[in-house]
N, C-alpha and C positions, 0 to 999 in steps of 0.2 A: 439281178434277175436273169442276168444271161444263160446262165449254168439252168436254171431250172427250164429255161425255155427251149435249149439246145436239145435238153434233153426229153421235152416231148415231141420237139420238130423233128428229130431224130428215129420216135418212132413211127412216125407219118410215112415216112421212107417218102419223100415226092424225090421225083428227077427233076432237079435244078436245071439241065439242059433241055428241057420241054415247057419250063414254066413258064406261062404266062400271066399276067398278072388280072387279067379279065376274069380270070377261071377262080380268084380268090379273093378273099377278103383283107385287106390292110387293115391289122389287130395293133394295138399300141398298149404297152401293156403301163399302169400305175402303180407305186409303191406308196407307202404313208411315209411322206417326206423326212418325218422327224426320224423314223427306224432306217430308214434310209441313208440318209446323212451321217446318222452315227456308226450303220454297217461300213458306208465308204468312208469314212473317218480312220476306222479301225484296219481299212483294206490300203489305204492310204499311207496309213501309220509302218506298214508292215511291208509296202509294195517296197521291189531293188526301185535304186533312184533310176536307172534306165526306162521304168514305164511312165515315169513323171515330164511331165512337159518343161520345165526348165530346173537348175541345181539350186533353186531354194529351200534349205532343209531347215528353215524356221516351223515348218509345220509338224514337224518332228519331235521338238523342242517344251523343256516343261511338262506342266500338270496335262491331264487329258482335257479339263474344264481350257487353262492357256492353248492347249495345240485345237480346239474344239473355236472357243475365238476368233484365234490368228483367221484360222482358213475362214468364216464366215465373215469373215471383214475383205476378204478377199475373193471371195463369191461375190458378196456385194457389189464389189470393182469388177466385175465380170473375168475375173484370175481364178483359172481352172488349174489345179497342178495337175490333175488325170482323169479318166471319165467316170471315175467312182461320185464325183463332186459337182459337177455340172446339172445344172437341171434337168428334170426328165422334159418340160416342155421343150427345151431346146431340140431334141430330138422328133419334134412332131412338124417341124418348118425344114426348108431345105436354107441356103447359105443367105438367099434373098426375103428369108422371110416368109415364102409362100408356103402356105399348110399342104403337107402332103396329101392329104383329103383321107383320113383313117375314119374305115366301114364304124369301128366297135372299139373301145375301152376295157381293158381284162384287168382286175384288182387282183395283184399277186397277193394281197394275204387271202385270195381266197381262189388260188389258181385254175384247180382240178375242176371245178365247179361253172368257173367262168369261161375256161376254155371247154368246157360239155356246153354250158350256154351259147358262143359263140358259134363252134364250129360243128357241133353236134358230136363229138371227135372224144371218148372217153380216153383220160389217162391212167393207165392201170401203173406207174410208177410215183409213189409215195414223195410228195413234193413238203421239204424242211429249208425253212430260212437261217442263214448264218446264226448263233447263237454266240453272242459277246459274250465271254467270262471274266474277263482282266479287270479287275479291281479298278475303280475311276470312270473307264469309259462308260459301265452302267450303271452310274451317278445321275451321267450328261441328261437320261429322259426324267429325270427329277430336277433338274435346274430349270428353273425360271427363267432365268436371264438367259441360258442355252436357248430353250424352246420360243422365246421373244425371238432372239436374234435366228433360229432357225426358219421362226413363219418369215420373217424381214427379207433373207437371203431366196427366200424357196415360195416368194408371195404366188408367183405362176401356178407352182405344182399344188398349191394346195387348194386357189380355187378351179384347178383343171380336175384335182380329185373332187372333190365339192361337186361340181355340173356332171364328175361322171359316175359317181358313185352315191350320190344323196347325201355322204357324210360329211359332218363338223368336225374338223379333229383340232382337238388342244385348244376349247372355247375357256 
């Protein structure tokens, strides 16, 4: 979601050298974990090894279902290859655990709506989520055993979307 969020921060125009953080709201935004994983799967699959945090290129490797596996086996072990893969609640704590203390929750599938919600703040640029096309990888939201092992790996972010969104996803 960074791309989409840059780019309405971007039309806010704030001056970062005046900002204070009293004057705003700390917004945290959610994604539906399962569309999520499979976007950063695909961003992962494709990233140079230079953005990955160590040269294991087993994730690489095989069917999208095997490279889809490997890494949620290794999410599970807390083995991030890069921040496509990492849970979004890891992002809501600082290094000791402590919650940043976030004002609001903004559901990126439902961006433009929720940041008008939050910030009063309309976005007049047209917000589209990655769209997978490659044969395989848009299998993965039809596997069973994928979306098993994906609530397993991603159990945080689904009850953090759950308490902040009201929804059930993949009952």
């Amino acid at each position: 979601a960074s791309t989409t969020i840059r780019i309405h921060v971007y039309t806010i125009k704030t001056d970062m050298n005046t900002f204070d953080r009293t004057d705003y709201k700390l917004l945290a935004v959610i994604r539906d974990p399962v569309k999520r994983f499979i976007s950063g799967l695909n961003a992962l699959h494709y990233a140079p090894q230079k953005v990955c945090f160590f040269e294991d290129n087993n994730y690489k490797k095989g069917t999208w279902l095997q490279k889809a596996l490997y890494t949620l086996n290794h999410v599970k072990q807390g083995i991030y290859y890069n921040i496509h893969i990492v849970p979004q609640t890891w992002f809501h704590h600082n290094r000791e655990g402590i919650p940043f203390g976030i004002d609001d929750y903004i559901k990126f599938e439902d961006f433009n709506a929720e940041m008008l919600r939050t910030t009063g703040i309309k976005n007049n640029h047209h917000i589209t989520q990655q769209t997978i096309h490659e044969g395989g990888i848009t299998d993965l939201i039809n596997s069973q055993e994928v979306i098993h092992e994906i609530k397993n790996a991603y159990s945080k972010d689904f009850e953090c979307y759950k308490q902040h969104t009201g929804e059930t996803l993949y009952e």
